[in-house]
GUTORDREN-16437 format. One line per field, with one value per residue (C-alpha): x negated, y negated, z negated; residue in three letters. Coordinates in nm, 4 decimals, always signed. Last residue first. Layout:
GUTORDREN-16437
east: X_...
north: Y_...
up: Z_...
res: ALA_...
//
This chain:
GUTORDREN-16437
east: +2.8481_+2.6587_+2.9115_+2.9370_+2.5720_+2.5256_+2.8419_+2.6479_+2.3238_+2.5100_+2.6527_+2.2816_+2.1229_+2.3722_+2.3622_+2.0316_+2.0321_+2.3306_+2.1027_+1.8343_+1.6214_+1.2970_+1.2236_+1.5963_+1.5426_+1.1895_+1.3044_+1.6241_+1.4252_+1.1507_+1.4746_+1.6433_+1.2987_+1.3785_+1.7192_+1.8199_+1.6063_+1.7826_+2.0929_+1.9402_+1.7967_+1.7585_+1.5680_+1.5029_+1.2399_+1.2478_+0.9806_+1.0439_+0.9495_+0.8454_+0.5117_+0.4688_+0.4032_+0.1063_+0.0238_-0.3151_-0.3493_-0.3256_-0.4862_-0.8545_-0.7554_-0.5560_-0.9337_-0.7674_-0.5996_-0.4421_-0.3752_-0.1833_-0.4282_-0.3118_-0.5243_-0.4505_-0.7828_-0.5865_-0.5255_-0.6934_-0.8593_-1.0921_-1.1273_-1.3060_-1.5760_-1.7013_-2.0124_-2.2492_-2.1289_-1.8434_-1.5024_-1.3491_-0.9898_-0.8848_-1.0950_-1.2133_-1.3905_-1.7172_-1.9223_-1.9223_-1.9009_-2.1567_-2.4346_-2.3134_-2.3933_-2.7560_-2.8962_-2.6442_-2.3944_-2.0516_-1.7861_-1.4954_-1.1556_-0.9338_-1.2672_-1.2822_-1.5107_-1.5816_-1.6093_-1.8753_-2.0567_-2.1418_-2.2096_-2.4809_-2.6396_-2.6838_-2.8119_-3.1119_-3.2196_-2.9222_-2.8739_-2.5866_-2.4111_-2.1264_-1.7936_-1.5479_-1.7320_-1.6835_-1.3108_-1.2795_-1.5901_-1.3273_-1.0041_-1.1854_-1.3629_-1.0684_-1.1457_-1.4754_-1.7434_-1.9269_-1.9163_-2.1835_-2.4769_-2.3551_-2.2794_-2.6119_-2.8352_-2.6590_-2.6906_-3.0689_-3.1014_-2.9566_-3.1065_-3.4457_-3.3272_-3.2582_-3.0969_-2.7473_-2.3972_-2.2070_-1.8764_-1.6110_-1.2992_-0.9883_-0.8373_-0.8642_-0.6874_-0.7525_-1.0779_-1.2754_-1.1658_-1.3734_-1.6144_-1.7743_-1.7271_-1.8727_-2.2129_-2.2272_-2.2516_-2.5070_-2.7449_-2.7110_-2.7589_-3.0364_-3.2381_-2.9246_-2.5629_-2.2818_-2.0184_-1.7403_-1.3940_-1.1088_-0.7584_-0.5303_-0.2410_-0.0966_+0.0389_+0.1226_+0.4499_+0.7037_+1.0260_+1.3363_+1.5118_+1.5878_+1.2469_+1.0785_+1.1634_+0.8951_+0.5912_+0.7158_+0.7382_+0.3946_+0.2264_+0.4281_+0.3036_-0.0334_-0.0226_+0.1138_+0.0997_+0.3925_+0.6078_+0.9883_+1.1899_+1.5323_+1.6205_+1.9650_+2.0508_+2.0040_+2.2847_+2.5690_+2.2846_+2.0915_+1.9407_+1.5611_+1.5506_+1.6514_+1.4531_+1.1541_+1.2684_+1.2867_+0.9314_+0.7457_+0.9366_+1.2511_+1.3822_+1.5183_+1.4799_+1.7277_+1.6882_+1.3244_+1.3104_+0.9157_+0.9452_+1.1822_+0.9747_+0.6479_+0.8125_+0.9632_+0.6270_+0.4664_+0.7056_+0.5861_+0.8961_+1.0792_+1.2681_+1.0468_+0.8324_+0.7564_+0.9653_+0.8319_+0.8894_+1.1290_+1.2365_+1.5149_+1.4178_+1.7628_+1.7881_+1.4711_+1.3566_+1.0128_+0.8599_+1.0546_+0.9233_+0.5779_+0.6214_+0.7866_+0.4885_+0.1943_+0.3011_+0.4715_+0.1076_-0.0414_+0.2145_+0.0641_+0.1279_-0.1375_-0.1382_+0.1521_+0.3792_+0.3339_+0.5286_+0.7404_+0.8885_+1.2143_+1.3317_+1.6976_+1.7221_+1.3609_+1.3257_+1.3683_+1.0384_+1.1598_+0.9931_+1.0881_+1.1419_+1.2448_+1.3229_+1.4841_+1.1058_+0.8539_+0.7300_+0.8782_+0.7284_+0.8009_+0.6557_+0.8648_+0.6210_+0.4215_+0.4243_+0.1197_-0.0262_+0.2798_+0.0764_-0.2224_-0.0334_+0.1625_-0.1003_-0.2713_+0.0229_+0.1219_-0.2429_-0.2283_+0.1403_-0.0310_-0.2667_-0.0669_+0.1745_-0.1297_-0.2137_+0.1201_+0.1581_+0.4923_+0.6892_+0.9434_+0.9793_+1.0068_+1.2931_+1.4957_+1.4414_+1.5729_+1.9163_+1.9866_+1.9420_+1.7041_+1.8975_+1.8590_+2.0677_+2.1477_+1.7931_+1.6297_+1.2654_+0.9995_+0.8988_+0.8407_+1.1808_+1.3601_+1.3082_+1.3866_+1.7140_+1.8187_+1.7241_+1.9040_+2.2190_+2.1995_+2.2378_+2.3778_+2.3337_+2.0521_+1.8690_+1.8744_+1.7664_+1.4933_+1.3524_+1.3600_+1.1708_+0.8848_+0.7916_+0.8060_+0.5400_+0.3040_+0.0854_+0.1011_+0.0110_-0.2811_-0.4510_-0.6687_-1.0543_-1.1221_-1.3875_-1.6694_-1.9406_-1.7421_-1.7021_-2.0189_-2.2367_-2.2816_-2.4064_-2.7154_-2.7202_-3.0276_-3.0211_-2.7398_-2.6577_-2.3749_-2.2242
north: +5.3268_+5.0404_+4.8496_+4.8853_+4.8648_+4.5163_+4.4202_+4.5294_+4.3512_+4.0344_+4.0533_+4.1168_+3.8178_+3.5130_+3.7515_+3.7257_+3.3645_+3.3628_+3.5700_+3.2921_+3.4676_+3.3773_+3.7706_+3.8094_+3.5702_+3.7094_+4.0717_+3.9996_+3.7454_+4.0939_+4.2794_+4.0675_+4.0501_+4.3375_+4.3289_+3.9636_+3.9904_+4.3001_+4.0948_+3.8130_+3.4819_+3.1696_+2.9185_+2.4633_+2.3037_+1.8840_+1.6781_+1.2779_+0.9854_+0.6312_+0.7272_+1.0044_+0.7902_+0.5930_+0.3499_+0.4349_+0.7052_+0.6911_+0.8919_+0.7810_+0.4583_+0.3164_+0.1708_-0.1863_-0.1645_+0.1194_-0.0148_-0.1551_-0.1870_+0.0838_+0.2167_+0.1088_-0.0659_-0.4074_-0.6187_-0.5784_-0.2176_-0.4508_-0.7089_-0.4423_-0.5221_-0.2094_-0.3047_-0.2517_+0.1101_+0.2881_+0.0937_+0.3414_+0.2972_+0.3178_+0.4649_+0.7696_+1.0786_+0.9623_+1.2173_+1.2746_+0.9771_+0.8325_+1.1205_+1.0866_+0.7486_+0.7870_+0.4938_+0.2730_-0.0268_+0.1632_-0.0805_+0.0456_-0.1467_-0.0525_+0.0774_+0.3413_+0.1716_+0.4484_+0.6539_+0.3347_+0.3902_+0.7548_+0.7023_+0.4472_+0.6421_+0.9420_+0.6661_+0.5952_+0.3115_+0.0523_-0.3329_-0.4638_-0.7854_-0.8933_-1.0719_-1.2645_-1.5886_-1.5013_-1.5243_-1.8538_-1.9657_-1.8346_-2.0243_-2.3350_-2.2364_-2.1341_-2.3601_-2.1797_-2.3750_-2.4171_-2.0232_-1.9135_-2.0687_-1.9919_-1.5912_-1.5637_-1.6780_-1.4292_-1.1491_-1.2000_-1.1462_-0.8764_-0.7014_-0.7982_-0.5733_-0.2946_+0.0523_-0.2071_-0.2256_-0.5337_-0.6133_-0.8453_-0.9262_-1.1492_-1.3391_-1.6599_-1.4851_-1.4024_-1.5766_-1.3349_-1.0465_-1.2558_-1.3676_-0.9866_-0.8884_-1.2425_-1.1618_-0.7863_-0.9128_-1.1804_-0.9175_-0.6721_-0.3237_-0.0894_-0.2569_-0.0782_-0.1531_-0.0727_-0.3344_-0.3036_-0.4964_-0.6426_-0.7295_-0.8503_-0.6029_-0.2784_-0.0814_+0.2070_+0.2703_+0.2227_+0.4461_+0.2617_+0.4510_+0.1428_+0.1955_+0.2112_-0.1757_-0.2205_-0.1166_-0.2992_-0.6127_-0.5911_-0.5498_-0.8809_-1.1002_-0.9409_-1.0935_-0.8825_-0.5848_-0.4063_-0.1509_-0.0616_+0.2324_+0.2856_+0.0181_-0.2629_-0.5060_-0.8409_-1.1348_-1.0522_-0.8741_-0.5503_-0.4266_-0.3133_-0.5528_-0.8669_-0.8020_-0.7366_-1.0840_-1.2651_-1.1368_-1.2880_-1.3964_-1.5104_-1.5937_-1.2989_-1.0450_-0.8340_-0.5038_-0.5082_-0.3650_-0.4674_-0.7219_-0.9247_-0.8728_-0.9970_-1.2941_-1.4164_-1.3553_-1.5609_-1.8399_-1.8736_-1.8424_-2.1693_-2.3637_-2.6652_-2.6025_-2.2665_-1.9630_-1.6600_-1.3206_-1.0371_-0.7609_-0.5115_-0.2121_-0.0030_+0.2975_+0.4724_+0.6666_+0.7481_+0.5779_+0.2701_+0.2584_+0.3275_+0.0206_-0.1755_-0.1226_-0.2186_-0.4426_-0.6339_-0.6768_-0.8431_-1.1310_-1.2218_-1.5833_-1.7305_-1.9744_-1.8379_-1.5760_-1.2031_-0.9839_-0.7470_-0.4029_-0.2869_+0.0503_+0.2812_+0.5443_+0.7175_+0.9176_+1.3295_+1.5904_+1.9639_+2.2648_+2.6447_+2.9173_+3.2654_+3.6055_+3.8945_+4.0394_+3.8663_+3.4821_+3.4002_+3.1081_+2.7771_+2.4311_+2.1890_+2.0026_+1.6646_+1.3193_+1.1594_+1.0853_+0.8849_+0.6504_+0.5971_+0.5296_+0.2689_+0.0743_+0.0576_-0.0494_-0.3231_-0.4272_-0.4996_-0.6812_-0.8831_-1.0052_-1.1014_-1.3200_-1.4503_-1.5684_-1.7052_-1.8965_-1.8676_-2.1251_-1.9974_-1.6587_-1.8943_-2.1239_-1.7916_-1.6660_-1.9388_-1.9276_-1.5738_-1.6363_-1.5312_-1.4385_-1.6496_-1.9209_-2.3453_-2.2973_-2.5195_-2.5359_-2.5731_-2.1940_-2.0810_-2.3132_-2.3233_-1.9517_-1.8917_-2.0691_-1.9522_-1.5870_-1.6093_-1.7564_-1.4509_-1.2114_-1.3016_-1.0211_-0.7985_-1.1335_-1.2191_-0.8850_-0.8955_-1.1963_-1.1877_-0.8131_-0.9845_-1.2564_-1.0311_-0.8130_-1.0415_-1.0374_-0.6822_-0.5595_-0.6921_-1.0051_-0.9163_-0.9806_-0.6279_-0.4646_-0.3185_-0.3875_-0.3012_+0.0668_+0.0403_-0.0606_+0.2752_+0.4346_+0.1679_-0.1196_-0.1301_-0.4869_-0.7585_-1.0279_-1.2229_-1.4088
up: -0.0203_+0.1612_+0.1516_-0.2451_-0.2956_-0.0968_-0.3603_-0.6145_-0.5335_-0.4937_-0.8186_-0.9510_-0.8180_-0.9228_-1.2815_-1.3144_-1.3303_-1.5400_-1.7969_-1.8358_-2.1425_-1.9452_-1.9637_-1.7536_-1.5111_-1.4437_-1.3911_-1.1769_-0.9697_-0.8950_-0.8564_-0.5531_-0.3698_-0.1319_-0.1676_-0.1056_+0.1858_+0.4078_+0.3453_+0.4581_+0.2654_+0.4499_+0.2872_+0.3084_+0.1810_+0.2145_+0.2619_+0.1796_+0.4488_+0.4539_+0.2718_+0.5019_+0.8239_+0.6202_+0.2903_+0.1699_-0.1059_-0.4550_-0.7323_-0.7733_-0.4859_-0.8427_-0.9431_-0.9142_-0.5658_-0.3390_+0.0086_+0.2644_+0.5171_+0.7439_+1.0617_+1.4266_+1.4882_+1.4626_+1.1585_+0.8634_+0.9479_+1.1896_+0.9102_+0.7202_+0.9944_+1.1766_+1.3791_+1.1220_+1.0558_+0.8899_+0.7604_+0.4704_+0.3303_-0.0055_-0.1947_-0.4437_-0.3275_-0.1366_-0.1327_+0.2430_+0.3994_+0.2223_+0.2712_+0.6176_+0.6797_+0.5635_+0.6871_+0.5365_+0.5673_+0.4645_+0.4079_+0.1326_+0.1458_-0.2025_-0.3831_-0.6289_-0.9335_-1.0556_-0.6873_-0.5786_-0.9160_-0.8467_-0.4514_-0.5840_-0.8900_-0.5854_-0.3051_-0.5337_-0.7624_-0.7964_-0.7355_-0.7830_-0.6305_-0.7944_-0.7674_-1.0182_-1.0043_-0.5666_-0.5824_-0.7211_-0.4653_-0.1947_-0.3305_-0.2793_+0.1150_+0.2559_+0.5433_+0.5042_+0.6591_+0.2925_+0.2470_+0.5787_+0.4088_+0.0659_+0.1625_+0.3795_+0.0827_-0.1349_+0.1298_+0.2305_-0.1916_-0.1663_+0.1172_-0.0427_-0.3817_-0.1797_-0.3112_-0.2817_-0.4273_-0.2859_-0.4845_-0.3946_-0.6384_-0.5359_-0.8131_-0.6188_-0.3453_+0.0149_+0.1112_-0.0921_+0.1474_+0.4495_+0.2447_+0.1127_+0.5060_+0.6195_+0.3647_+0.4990_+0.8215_+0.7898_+0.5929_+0.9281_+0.7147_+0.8143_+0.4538_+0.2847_+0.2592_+0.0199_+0.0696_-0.2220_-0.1300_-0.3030_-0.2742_-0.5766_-0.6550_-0.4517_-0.7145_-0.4933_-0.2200_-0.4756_-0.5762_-0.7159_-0.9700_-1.2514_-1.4389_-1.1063_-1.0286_-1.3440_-1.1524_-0.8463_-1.0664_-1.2155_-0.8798_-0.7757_-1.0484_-0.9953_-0.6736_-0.3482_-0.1342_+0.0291_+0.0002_-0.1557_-0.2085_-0.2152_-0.1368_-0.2810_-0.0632_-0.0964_-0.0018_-0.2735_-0.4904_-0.5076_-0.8510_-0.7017_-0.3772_-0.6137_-0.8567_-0.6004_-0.4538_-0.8237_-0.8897_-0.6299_-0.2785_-0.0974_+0.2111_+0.3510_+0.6719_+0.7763_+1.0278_+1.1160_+1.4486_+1.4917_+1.7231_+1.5479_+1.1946_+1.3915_+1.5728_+1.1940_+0.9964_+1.3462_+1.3072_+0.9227_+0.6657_+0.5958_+0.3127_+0.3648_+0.0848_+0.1915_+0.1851_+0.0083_+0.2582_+0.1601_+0.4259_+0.4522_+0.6430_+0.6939_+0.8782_+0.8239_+1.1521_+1.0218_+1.3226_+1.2592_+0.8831_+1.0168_+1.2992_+0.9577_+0.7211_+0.8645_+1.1744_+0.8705_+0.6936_+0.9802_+0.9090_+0.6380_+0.6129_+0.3975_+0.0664_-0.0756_+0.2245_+0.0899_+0.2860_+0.0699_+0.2906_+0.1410_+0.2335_+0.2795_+0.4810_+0.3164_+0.6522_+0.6575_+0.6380_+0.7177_+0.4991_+0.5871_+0.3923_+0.5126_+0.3167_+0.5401_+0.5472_+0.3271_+0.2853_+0.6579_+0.7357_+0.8615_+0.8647_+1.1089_+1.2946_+1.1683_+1.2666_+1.2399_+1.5597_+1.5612_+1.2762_+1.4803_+1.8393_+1.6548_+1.5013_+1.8068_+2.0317_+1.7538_+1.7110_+2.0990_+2.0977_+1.7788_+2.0287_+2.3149_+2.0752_+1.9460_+2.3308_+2.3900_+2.0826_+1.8393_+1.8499_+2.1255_+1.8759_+1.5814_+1.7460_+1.8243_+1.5046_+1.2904_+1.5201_+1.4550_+1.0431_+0.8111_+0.4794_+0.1835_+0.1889_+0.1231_-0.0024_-0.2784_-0.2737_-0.5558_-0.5083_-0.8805_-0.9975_-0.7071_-0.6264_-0.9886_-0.9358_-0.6335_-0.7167_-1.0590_-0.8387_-0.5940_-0.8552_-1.1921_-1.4622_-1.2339_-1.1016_-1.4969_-1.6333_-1.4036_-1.4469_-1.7993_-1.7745_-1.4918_-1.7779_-2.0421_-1.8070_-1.7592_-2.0543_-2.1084_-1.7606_-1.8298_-1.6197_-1.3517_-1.2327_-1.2344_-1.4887_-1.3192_-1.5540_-1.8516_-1.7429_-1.5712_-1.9082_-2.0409_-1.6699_-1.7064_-1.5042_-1.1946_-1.1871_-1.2056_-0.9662_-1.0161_-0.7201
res: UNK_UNK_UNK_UNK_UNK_UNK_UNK_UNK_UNK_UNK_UNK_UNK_UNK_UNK_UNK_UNK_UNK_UNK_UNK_UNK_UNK_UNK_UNK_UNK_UNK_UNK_UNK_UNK_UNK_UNK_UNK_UNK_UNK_UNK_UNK_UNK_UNK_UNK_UNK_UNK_UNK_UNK_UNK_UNK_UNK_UNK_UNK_UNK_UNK_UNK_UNK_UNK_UNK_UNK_UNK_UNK_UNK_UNK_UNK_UNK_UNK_UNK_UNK_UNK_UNK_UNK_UNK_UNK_UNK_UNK_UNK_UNK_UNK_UNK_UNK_UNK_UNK_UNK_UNK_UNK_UNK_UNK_UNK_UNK_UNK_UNK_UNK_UNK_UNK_UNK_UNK_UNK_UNK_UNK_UNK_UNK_UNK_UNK_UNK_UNK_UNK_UNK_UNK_UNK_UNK_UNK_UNK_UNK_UNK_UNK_UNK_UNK_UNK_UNK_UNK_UNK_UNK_UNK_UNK_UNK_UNK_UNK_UNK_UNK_UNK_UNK_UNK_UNK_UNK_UNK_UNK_UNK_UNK_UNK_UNK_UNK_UNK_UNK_UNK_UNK_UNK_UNK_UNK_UNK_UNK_UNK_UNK_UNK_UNK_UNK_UNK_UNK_UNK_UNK_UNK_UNK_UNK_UNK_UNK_UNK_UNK_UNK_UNK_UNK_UNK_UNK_UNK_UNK_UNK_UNK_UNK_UNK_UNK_UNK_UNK_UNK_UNK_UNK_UNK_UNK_UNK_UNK_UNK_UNK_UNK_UNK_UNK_UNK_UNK_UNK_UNK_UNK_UNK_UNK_UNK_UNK_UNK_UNK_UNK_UNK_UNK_UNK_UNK_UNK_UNK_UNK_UNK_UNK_UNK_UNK_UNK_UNK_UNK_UNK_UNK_UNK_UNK_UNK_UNK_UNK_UNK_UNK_UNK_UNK_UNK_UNK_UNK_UNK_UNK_UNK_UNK_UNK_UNK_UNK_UNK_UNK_UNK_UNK_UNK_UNK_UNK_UNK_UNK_UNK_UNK_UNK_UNK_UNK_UNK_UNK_UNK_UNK_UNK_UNK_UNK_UNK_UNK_UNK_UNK_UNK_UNK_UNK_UNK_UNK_UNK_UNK_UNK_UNK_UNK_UNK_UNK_UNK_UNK_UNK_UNK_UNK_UNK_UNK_UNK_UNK_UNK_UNK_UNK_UNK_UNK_UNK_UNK_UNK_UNK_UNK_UNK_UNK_UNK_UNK_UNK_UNK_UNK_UNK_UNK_UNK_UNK_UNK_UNK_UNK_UNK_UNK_UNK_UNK_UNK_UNK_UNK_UNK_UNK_UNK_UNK_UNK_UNK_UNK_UNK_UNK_UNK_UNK_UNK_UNK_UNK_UNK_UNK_UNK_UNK_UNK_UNK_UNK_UNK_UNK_UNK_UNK_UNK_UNK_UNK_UNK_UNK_UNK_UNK_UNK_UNK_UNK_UNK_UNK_UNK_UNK_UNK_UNK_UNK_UNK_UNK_UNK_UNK_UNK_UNK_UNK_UNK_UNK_UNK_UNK_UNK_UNK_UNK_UNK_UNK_UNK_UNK_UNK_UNK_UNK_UNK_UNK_UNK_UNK_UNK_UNK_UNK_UNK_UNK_UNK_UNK_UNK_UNK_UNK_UNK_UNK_UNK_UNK_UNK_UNK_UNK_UNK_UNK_UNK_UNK_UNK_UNK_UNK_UNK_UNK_UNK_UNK_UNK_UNK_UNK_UNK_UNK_UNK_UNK_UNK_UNK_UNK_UNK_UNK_UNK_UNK_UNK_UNK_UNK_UNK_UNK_UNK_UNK_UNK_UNK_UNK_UNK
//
């Protein structure tokens, strides 16, 4: 990992660069896609799957049998587990559900706001080098909660043709209602235009490589909604001389292991703490099973050394952090200024890997700097508020001349007109 000292504010921008490519460079390749799986369908989805996926499928939809033989394969004890992150993850996102707002603005006038499901929503599980099957407990128990009617999910097959047993237990025991065979650009295509096999959402979640990101982005120029642009995962650690160096070295490891375009960051007030923290990462990184696609991630990572906790809490909201680990004395004075990221793990005994899988929060997530206007998947991101009024007779009157008056100076006469024949009519009963 790079280790740089005390950078000045000019260098930041450049300093904090993510390990992606642009948008640029990937986006013909997302467009052909597109315009294929739109043209042909299933038969651009077989062929790209064959081509980026090296397997041929007979077809793409999960069927009864498949199922069965993953729920038997699945192991007794992570079966247990995942039951446990289910109940937590559940009892965190119900807490969510909101009443009816209602108010009556001014006599005879009342407004009220309702929140309905998405109906339709695809959830994308990414499948490469590791099964994420934490990621369905993310997205379909809040889909279920929501009460959308369809959740249609996408999962890359391997080179066998087949989704992980435990991708295929999770989306049974969550209520998913179809599950397919089929990942990277080709399955957002394929979620955005519909096909013979696919159908079309309305909006559509989950995290994924840049590949992905870049396809979600584009699925909104034909109407489809998306959750965030959920790219490459990272993490920033910032810890102090309070901090357990062995800890904060398996939290930076333990997001590295995900891609090879994975980004870790450790900002630090003590130089000792980082270098405990770079001898703890190579001890602990040469038992990694993951341990190729971890060094990857670890060229693109830093550890930085700053002066003071205020230069510290003003790089951490530049750089806005998807998973944010908060290793300090002064907890609070973290807690409290931080403005931009994803989702905040307090204290030495609260690995990122907690939020991961089990404590009940969501770890889909806002990536590269998007956690400055993004939130965090939740309940409301499977839902849309609608306001509803109820006008009276007694209402129409009392506000009827103040619409009358700002129709009229915004020159939109027929506006005016919707108000004043009611008026008249009010004036004829009443006469």
């Amino acid at each position: 990992m790079q280790k740089i000292v005390a950078p000045s504010k000019s260098k930041w921008p450049e300093l904090l660069k993510r390990p992606t490519q642009t948008f640029d460079q990937i986006e013909d390749i997302v467009a052909t896609v597109f315009n294929e799986v739109r043209t042909n369908g299933d038969l651009a989805v077989a062929r790209y799957t064959q081509k980026f996926d090296r397997v041929e499928l007979d077809g793409f939809q999960v069927t009864s049998d498949e199922f069965e033989r993953a729920i038997k394969a699945v192991d007794t004890k992570l079966k247990d587990a995942i039951w446990v992150a289910k109940n937590n993850i559940t009892a965190f996102h119900k807490a969510q559900l909101t009443a009816r707002v209602e108010i009556e603005t001014m006599p005879g006038v009342s407004c009220w706001q309702e929140k309905r499901p998405i109906q339709k929503v695809g959830l994308y599980i990414p499948g490469g080098t590791a099964p994420l099957f934490s990621t369905i407990l993310m997205l379909a128990i809040p889909a279920k909660i929501a009460g959308c009617q369809e959740i249609i999910l996408c999962s890359p097959p391997d080179e066998n043709g087949e989704l992980h047993p435990a991708i295929l237990y999770t989306a049974n025991l969550c209520g998913v209602t179809k599950v397919f065979k089929m990942g990277g650009i080709q399955a957002i295509a394929a979620l955005t235009h519909g096909t013979d096999s696919v159908p079309k959402v309305h909006k559509l979640f989950g995290p994924g490589n840049q590949y992905v990101t870049v396809a979600k982005q584009w699925a909104t120029k034909y109407g489809v909604a998306i959750d965030m642009p959920a790219g490459p995962s990272e993490l920033l650690v910032v810890a102090d001389d309070t901090a357990n160096p062995a800890f904060v070295a398996s939290d930076l490891l333990s997001q590295a292991e995900h891609g090879v375009d994975s980004q870790v960051i450790l900002v630090s007030t003590s130089k000792q703490l980082i270098e405990k923290v770079a001898e703890e990462v190579q001890e602990q990184l040469v038992h990694l099973p993951r341990k190729k696609i971890a060094l990857k991630a670890i060229a693109n990572s830093k550890l930085i050394y700053v002066e003071n906790d205020q230069l510290a809490i003003e790089l951490i909201n530049e750089y806005g952090p998807e998973h944010y680990i908060v290793c300090v004395k002064d907890e609070d004075f973290y807690v409290r200024h931080t403005v931009n990221a994803g989702s905040v793990f307090i204290g030495n005994y609260t690995p990122e890997s907690a939020g991961d899988y089990a404590s009940g929060t969501n770890h889909t997530l806002p990536t590269n700097g998007y956690a400055k206007q993004y939130s965090g998947v939740n309940l409301d991101s499977f839902m849309k508020s609608m306001t509803f009024q109820k006008i009276t007779k007694e209402g129409i009157k009392e506000l009827g001349h103040t619409i009358q008056l700002m129709a009229e100076a915004e020159g939109l006469y027929a506006h005016k007109n919707a108000v004043t024949l009611r008026l008249k009519q009010l004036e004829g009963e009443k006469s």
